[in-house]
C-alpha positions as CSV (number, residue, x, y, z in Angstrom):
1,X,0.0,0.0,0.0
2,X,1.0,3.6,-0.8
3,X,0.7,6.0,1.7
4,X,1.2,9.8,1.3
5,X,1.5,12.2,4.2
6,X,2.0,16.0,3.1
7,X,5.2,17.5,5.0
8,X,5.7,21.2,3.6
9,X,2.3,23.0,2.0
10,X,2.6,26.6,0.1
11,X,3.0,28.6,3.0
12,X,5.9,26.1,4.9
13,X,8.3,26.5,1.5
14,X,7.9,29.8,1.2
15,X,8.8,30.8,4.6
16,X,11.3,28.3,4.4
17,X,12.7,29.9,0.7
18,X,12.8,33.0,2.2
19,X,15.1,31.9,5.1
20,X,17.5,30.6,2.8
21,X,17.5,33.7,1.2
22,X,18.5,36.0,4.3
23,X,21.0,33.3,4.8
24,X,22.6,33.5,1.5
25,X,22.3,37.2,1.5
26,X,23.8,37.3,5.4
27,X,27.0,35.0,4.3
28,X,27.5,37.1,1.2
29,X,26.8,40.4,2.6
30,X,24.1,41.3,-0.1
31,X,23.4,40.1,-3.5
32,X,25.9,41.7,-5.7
33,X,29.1,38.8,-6.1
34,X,27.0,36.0,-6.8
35,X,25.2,33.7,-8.8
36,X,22.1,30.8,-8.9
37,X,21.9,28.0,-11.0
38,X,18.6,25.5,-10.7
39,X,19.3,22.3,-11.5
40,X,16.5,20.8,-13.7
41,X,13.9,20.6,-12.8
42,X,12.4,21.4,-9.7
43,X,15.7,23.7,-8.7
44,X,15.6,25.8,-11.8
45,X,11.9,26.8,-10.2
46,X,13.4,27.2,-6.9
47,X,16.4,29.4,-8.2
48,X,13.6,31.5,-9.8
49,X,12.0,31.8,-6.4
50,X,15.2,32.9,-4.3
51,X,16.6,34.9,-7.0
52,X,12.9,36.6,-7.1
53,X,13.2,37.4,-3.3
54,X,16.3,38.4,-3.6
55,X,15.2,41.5,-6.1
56,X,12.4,41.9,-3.4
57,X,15.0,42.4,0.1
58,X,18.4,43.7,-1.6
59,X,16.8,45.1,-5.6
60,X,19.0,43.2,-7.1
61,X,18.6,40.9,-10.0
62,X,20.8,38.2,-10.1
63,X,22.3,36.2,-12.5
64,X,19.9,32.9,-12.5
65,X,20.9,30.0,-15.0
66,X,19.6,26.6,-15.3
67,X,21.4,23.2,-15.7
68,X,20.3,19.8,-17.0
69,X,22.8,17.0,-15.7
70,X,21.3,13.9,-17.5
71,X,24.5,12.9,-19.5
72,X,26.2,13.2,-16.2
73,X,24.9,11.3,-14.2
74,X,26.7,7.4,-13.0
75,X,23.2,6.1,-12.7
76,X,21.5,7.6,-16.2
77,X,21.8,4.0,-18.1
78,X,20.1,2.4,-14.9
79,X,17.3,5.0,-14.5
80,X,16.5,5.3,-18.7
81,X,17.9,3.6,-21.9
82,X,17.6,7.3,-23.7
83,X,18.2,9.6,-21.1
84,X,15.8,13.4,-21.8
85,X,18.4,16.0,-22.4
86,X,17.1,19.0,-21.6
87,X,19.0,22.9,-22.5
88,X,21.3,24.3,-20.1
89,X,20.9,27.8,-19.8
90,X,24.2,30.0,-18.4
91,X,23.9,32.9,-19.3
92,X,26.8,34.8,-17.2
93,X,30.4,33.6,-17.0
94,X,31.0,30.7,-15.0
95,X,34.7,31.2,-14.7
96,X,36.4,32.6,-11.2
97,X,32.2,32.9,-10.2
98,X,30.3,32.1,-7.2
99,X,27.9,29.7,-7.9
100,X,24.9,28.2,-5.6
101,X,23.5,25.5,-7.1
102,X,19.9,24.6,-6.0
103,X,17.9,21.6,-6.5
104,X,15.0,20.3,-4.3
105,X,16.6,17.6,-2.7
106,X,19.7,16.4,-1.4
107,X,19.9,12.8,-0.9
108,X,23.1,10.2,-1.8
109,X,24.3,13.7,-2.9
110,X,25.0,11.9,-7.0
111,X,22.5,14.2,-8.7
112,X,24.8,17.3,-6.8
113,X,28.6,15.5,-8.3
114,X,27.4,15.3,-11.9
115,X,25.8,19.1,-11.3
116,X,29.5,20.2,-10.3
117,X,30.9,17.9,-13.1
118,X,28.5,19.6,-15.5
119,X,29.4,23.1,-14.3
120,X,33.2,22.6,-14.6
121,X,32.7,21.8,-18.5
122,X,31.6,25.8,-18.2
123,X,34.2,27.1,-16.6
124,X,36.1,27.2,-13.4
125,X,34.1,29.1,-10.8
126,X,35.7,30.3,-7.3
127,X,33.5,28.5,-5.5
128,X,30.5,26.5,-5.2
129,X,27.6,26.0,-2.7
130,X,24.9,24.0,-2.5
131,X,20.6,25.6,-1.5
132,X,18.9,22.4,-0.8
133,X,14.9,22.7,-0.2
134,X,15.0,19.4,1.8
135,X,17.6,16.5,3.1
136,X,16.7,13.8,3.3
137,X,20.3,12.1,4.4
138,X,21.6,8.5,3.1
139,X,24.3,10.1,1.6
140,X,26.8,8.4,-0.6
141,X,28.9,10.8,-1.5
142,X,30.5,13.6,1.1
143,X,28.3,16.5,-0.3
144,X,26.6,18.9,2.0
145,X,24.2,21.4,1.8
146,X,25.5,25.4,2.9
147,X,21.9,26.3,2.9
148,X,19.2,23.6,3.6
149,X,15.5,24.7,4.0
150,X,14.2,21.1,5.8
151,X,16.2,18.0,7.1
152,X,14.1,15.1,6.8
153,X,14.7,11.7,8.8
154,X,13.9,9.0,6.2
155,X,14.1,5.5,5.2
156,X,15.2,4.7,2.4
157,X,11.8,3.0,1.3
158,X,10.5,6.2,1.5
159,X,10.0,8.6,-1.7
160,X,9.8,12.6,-0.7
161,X,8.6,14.5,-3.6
162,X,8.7,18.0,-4.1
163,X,5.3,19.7,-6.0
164,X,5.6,23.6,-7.4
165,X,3.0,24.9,-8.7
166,X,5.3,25.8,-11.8
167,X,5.7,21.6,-13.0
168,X,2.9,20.8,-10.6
169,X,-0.2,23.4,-9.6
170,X,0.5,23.2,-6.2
171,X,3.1,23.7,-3.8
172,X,4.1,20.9,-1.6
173,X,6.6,18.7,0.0
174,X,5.5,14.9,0.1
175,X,6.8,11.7,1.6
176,X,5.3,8.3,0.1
177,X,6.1,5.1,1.9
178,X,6.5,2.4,-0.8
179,X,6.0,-0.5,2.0
């Protein structure tokens, strides 16, 4: 049996977006030396979000770009036999950069490796952070998030999916049990 139990609604990720943003905007003291890139899909939305925020606290709008990491990915042959490439969309220069990638969640941390892999083939930035919606832990590689809106305990039976109204209608974070 599959059971769903709502974790996050629409007013939980936005509170907890606009958290992450005073933290981001606290550790680089405003939002003038720095740059977003959502991982697609669900991160280029959140990106979007933070970078909209942003424009809102400091009026400032930041460079926002959007990655797909398909063909980098160790597990793409295992997930699909033709993998959907999607555009990648940087428009700013990567190199000597400070990039936070964001995605919607952190978990073995894989999806996070072939993001920095991808982003390397751009350019070499000064440094990289990672804006996580949720962790969920059972990491596999050692990748952490600077800027994590919800840790999650889990098992690994578990499934947490993250709706935005953008991909979804709604906004909301959900974890399905698969036993």
């Amino acid at each position: 049996m599959n059971e769903a139990n709502v974790l996050l609604g629409t007013q939980d990720i936005d509170r907890v977006l606009t958290r992450m943003t005073h933290e981001i905007l606290e550790f680089y003291k405003g939002a003038d030396n720095f740059a977003l890139i959502g991982i697609v899909t669900r991160g280029v939305y959140l990106a979007r979000r933070i970078s909209d925020k942003i424009k809102t606290i400091d009026g400032i709008r930041l460079p926002t770009g959007e990655m797909d990491i398909n063909l980098y990915r160790d597990d793409w042959t295992r997930i699909h036999h033709q993998p959907e490439v999607r555009a990648t969309e940087i428009g700013f220069p990567i190199e000597r950069a400070q990039i936070i990638l964001v995605d919607d969640v952190l978990y073995t941390g894989r999806t996070i490796r072939a993001a920095m892999d991808a982003l390397m083939d751009f350019g070499r930035p000064d440094r990289i952070e990672l804006a996580v919606l949720v962790d969920r832990g059972h990491r596999e590689l050692p990748i952490q998030g600077n800027y994590v809106g919800k840790f999650l305990e889990t098992r690994r039976s578990e499934t947490i999916n993250v709706q935005l109204s953008e991909s979804d209608g709604q906004d909301q974070v959900v974890v399905e049990n698969a036993e």
